[in-house]
C-alpha positions in Angstrom: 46.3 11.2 7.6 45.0 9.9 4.5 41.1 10.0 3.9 39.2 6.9 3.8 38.2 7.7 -0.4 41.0 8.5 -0.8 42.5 5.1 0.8 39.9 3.3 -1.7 41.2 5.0 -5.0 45.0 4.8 -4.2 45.3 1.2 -2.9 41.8 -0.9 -3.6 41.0 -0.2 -6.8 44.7 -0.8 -8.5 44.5 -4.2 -6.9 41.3 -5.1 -8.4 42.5 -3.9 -12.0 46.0 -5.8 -11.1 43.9 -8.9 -10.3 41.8 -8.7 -13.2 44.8 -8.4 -15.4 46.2 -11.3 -14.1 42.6 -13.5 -14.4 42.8 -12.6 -18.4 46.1 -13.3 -19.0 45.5 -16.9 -17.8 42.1 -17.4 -18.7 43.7 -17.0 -22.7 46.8 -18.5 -22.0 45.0 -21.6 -21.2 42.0 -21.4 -24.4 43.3 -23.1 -27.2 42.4 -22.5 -31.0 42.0 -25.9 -31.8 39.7 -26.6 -28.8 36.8 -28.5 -30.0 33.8 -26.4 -30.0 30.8 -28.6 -28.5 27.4 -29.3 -30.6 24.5 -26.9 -29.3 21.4 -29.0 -27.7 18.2 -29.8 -30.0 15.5 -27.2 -29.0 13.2 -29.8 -28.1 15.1 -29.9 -24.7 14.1 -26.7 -23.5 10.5 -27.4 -24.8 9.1 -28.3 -21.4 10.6 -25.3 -19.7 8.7 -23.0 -22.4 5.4 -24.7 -21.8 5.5 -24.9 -18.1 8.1 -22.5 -17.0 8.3 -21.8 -13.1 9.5 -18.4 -13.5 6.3 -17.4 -15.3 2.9 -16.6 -13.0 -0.2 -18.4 -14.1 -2.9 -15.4 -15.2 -4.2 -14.5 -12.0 -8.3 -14.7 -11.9 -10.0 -11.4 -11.3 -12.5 -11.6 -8.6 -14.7 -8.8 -8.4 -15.5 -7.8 -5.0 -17.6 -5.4 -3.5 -16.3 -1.5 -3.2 -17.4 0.4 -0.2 -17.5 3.8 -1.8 -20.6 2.8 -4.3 -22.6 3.0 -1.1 -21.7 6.3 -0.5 -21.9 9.7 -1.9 -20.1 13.0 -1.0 -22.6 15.4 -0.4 -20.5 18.5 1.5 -16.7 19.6 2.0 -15.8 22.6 3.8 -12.6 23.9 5.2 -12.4 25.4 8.6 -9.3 27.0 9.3 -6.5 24.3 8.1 -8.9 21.3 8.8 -11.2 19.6 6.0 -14.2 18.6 6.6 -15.9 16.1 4.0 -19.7 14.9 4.7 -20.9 11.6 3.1 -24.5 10.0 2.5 -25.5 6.0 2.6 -27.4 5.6 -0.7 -29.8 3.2 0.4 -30.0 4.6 3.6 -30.0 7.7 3.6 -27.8 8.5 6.3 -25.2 11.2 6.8 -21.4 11.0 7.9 -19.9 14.0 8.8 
């Protein structure tokens, strides 16, 4: 019994170089030499695309927002047997969080 890589390497793959042989052979056989070569656009064309492209992100605004930690203040950790313990204070209010 053949193995399923071995499957792939023996029969799929020399099909897909086969195929691609044949997919050069006629892509030259049918480019000409004296094929006319067509002018390139002006630049200006692509001038709206550069100035308002929808690929790019507008500069996002940064909003500053309140952080919850500058209330609070660590005022204790401790480790009791493989737990950890951390103890916090309110600033303004004093209060303690175990």
């Amino acid at each position: 019994m053949v193995s399923p890589k071995m499957h792939l390497l023996t029969h799929i793959f020399p099909a897909l170089g086969l195929m691609s042989l044949i997919a050069i052979g006629t892509t030259r056989s049918y480019a000409s030499e004296d094929a006319p070569v067509p002018p390139p656009f002006e630049a200006e064309r692509y001038r709206p695309l550069w100035e308002k492209s929808p690929f790019t992100l507008a500069s996002a605004e940064v909003i500053e927002t309140a952080n919850f930690a500058d209330e609070y203040s660590i005022v204790s950790m401790s480790r009791v047997d493989d737990r950890h313990y951390v103890g916090l204070m309110n600033k303004s209010t004093q209060q303690r969080i175990t």
